[in-house]
C-alpha positions in Angstrom: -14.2 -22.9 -19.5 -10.8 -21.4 -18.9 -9.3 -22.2 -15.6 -11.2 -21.3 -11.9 -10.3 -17.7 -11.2 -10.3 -17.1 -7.1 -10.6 -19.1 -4.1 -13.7 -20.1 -2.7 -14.8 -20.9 1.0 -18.3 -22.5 1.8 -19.2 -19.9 4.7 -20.7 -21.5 7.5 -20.9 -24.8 6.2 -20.4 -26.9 9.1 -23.8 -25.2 11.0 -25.7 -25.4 7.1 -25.2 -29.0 7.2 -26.2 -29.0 10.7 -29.2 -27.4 9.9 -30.2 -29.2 6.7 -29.1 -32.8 7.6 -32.8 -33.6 9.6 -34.8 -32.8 6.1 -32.3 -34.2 3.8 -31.0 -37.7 5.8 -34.8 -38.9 6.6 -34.4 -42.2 4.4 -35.4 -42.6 0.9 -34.8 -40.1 -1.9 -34.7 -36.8 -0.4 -34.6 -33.4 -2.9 -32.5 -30.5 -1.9 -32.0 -27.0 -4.0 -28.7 -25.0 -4.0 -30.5 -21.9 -4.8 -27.0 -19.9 -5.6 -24.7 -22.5 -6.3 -21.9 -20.3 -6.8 -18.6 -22.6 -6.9 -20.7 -25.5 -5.7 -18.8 -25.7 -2.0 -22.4 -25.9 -0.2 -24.0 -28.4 -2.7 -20.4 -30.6 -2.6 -21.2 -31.1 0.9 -24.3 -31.5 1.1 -24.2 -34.5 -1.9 -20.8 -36.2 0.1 -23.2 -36.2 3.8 -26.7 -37.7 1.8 -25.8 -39.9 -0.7 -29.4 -40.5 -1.4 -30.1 -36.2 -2.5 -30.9 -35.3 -5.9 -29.1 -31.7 -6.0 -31.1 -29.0 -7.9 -28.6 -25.9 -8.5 -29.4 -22.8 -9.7 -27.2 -20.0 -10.6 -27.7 -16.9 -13.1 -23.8 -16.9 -13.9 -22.8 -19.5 -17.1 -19.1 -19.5 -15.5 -20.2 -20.4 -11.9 -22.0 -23.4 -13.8 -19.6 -24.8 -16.0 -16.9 -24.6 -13.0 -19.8 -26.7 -10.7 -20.9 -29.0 -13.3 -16.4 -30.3 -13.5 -16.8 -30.3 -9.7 -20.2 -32.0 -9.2 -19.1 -34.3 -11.8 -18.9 -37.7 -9.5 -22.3 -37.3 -8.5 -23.8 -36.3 -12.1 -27.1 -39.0 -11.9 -27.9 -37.1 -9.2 -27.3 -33.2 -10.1 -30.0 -31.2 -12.0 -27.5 -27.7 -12.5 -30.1 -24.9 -14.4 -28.7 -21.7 -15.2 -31.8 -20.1 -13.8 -32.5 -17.1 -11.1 -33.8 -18.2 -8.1 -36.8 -16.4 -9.0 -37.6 -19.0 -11.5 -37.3 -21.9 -8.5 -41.4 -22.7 -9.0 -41.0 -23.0 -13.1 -37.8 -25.1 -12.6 -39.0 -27.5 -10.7 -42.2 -28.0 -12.7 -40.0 -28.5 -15.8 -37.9 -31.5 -13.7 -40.5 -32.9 -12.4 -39.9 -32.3 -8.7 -43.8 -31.3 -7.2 -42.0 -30.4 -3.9 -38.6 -30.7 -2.0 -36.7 -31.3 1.3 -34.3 -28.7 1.7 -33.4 -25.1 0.3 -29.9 -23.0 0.7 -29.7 -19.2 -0.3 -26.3 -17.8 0.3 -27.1 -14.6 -0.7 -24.7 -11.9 -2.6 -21.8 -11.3 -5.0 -19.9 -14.7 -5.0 -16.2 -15.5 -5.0 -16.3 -16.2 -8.5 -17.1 -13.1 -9.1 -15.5 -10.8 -6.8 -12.0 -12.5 -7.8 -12.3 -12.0 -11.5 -11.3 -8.6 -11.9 -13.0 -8.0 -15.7 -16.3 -8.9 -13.9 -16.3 -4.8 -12.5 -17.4 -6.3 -9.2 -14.5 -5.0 -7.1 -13.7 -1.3 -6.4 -10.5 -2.3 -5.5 -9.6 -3.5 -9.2 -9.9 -1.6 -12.2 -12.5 -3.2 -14.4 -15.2 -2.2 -17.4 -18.5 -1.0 -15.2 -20.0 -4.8 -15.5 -21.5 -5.9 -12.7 -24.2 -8.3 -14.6 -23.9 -12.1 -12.9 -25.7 -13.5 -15.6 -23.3 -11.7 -18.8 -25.6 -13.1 -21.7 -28.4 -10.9 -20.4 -29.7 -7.4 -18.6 -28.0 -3.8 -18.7 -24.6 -3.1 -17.0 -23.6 -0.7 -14.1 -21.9 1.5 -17.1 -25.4 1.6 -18.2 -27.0 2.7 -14.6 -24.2 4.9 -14.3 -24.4 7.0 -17.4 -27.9 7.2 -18.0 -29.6 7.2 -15.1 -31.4 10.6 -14.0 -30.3 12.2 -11.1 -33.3 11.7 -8.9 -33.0 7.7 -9.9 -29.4 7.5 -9.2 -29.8 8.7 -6.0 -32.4 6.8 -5.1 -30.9 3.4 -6.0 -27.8 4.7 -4.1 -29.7 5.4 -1.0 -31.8 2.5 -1.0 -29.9 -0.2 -2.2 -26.6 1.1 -0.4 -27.8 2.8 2.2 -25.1 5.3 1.7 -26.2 9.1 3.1 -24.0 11.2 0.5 -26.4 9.3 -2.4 -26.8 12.7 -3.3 -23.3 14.1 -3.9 -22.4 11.1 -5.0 -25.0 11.3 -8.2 -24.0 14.6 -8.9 -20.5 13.8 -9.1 -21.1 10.9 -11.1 -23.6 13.2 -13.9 -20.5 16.3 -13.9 -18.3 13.5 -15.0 -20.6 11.9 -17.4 -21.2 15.0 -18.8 -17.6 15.8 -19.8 -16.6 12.1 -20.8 -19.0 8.3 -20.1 -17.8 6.3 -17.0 -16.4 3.2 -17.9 -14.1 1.8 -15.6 -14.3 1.0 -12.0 -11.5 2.6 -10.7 -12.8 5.9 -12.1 -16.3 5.2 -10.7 -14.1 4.7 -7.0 -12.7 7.8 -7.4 -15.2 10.0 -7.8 -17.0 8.1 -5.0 -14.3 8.8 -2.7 -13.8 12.0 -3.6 -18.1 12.9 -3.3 -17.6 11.9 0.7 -16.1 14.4 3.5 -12.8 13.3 4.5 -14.0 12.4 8.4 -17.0 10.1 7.0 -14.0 8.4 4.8 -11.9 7.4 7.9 -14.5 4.6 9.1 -16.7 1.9 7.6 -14.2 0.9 5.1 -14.1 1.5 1.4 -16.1 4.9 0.6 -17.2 3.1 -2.7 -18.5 -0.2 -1.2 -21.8 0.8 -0.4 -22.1 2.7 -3.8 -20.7 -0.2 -5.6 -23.2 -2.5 -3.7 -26.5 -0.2 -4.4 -25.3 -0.6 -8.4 -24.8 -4.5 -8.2 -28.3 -4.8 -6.6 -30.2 -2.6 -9.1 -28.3 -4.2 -12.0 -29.5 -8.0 -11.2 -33.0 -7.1 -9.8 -31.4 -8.8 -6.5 -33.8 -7.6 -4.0 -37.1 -7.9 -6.2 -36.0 -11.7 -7.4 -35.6 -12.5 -3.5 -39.0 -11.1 -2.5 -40.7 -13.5 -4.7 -38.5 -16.4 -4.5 -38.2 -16.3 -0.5 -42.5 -17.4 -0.3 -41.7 -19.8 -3.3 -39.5 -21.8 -1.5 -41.3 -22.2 1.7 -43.8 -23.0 -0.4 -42.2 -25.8 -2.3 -41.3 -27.1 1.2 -42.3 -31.2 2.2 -43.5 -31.3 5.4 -40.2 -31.5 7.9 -38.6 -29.5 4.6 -36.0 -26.9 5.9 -35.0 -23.7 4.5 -31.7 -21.6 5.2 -30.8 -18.5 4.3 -27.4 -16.5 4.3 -27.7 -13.0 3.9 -24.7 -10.3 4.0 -26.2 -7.1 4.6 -29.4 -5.7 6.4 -31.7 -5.1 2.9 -31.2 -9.0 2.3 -32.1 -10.1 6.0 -34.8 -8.0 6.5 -36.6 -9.3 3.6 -36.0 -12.7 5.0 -37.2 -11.9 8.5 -40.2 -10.6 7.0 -40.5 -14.0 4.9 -40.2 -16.1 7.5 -42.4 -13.8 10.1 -45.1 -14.6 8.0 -45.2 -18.3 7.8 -44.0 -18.7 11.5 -47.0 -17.1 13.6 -50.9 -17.2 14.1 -53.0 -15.6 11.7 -56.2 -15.6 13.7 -57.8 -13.0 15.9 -55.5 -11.9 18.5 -58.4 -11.4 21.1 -59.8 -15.1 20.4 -58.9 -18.2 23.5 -58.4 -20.5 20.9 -56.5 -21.1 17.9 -59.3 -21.6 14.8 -58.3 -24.3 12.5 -55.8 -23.4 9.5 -54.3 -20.1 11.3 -51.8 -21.7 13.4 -48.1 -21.5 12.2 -46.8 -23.1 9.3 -43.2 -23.3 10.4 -41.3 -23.0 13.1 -37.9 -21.1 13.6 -34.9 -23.0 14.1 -32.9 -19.9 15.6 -33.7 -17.0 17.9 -33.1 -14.2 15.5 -30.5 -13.9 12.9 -27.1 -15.7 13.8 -23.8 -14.5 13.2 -20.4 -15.9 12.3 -17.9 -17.3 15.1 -14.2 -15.9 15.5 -12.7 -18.9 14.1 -15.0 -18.8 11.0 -14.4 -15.1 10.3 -10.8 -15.8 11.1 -10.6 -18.9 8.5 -12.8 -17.2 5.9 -13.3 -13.2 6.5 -15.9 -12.5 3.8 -18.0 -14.7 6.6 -17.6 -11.4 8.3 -20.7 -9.8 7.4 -23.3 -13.0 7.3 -26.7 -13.2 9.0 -28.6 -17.0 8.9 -31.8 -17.5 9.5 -33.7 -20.9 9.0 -37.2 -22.1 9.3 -38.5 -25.8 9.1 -42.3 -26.4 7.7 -44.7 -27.8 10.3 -46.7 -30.8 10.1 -50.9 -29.2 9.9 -52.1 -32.5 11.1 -49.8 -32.3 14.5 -50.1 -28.6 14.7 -54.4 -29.4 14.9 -53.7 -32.0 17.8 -51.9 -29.3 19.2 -54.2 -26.6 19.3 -57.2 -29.6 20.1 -54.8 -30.1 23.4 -54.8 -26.6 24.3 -58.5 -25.8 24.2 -58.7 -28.8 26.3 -56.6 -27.8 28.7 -57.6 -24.5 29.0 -61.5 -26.0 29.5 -60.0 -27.9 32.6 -58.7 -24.6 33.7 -61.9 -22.9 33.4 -63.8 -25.7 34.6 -61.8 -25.6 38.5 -63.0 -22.2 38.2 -66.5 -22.7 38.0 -68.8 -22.8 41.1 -70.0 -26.4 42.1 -66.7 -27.9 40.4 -64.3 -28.0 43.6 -62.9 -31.3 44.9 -64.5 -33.0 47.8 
């Protein structure tokens, strides 16, 4: 492991800790998963405030790893670090033993690590071979995407993953070029990005090629489809009390999230029914009203904070959600009951 290439700044660490602290600090061994350890700044944290966690980190990169496993390295009879997707949270934690766990952080995207080290391909604003791949020991590479992708394909993953409305010029720019040489570098890919866009649409929103550069990193790391299964996963692997937060840096990533947490956090019975029926109530409960976003002074002290949406659920307890619903149908009998003829007061 050579040495650590770019800076790295937990984003909103103070309010994760915040969050987590209730699940992780109960007493008594308590498990929490870094889903995308990254540079380890979250789990650090976390292991310094609960000196009673085991730490479960997962990360698909083999350099994010070894540069945790040096930094992680005073708490290492506590640390389980797996170079694993967080797809593969359910199989990991069967393989260590762990049947369930306390707490669960995904901060979601391209990490420092990655975005600093400029043979990576990550960055459009550094020339680079067409990488893109966080885990390098496995999976195709944006070159790939790029110069073999059909047009109708191309355009799609441009459109969908990057949201970006010239997805069409853009492809077609990118298949003249291939045709006359392959696209290898970054800065080349950049260029014919910025060039695909009219000149007004290139005065705002910043970079013309981040959203193109963000559709490729998506479709080459299956980010989207890994998140969709491993969102239910964790909630799933969730203790009673268990909390899960989530930090997500552009609207593909927190919708998926919403839609997670939706799920889990309202009534599945008959809308038209008085009463709750037993095992339809909620299974967790919000701990924010909608997605929150970043402060001045955190986007000041760390601006790729800029962009971050949390969201964070906690897992409720069946047995107390029961006695709730058991109190409401008995409430609303009273009610009913003043209602009834005979059944005024003297």
């Amino acid at each position: 492991m050579g040495e650590l290439r770019g800076t790295h700044v937990p984003v909103l660490l103070e309010r994760c800790l915040e969050l987590l602290a209730p699940a992780l600090g109960r007493g008594g061994r308590t498990v929490y998963v870094d889903a995308t350890l990254g540079l380890a700044g979250h789990a650090e944290a976390v292991l310094e405030a609960h000196p009673e966690t085991v730490l479960i980190g997962l990360d698909r990169d083999t350099e994010a790893l070894a540069h945790a496993r040096v930094r992680l390295a005073r708490f290492a009879d506590r640390v389980h670090l797996e170079h694993a997707v967080y797809d593969e949270l359910p199989d990991v934690l069967d393989r260590l033993g762990y049947p369930a766990i306390d707490g669960i952080l995904f901060d979601l995207g391209v990490s420092s690590l990655q975005l600093d080290a400029p043979d990576r391909g990550f960055a459009y604003a550094q020339d680079a071979p067409l990488d893109m791949r966080m885990d390098q020991t496995r999976g195709v590479t944006a070159e790939e995407v790029v110069n073999t992708y059909a047009h109708p394909d191309l355009a799609r993953v441009l459109r969908v993953y990057g949201e970006e409305k010239f997805a069409g010029r853009i492809a077609s720019a990118i298949i003249r070029q291939r045709e006359r040489a392959r696209i290898t570098s970054s800065a080349l890919l950049a260029e014919l990005v910025r060039d695909s866009i009219p000149a007004p649409a290139r005065r705002t929103g910043g970079h013309p090629a981040k959203r193109t550069f963000q559709a490729l990193r998506i479709e080459v790391n299956r980010e989207l489809a890994a998140l969709e299964t491993a969102l239910p996963s964790a909630l799933d692997a969730l203790t009673v009390g268990g909390r899960m937060v989530v930090l997500s840096y552009h609207s593909l990533e927190d919708r998926l999230t919403k839609a997670a947490l939706t799920d889990r956090v309202r009534s599945k019975g008959p809308i038209d029914l008085p009463v709750e029926l037993p095992g339809s109530g909620p299974t967790f409960r919000l701990l924010s009203r909608g997605a929150e976003l970043p402060g001045e002074a955190e986007v000041a002290a760390n601006p790729r904070a800029a962009s971050v949406r949390l969201r964070a659920a906690e897992r409720l307890d069946p047995n107390a959600t029961e006695q709730g619903r058991t109190d409401r149908e008995r409430s609303r009998r009273r009610v009913k009951g003043m209602h009834q003829p005979g059944t005024g007061s003297a």
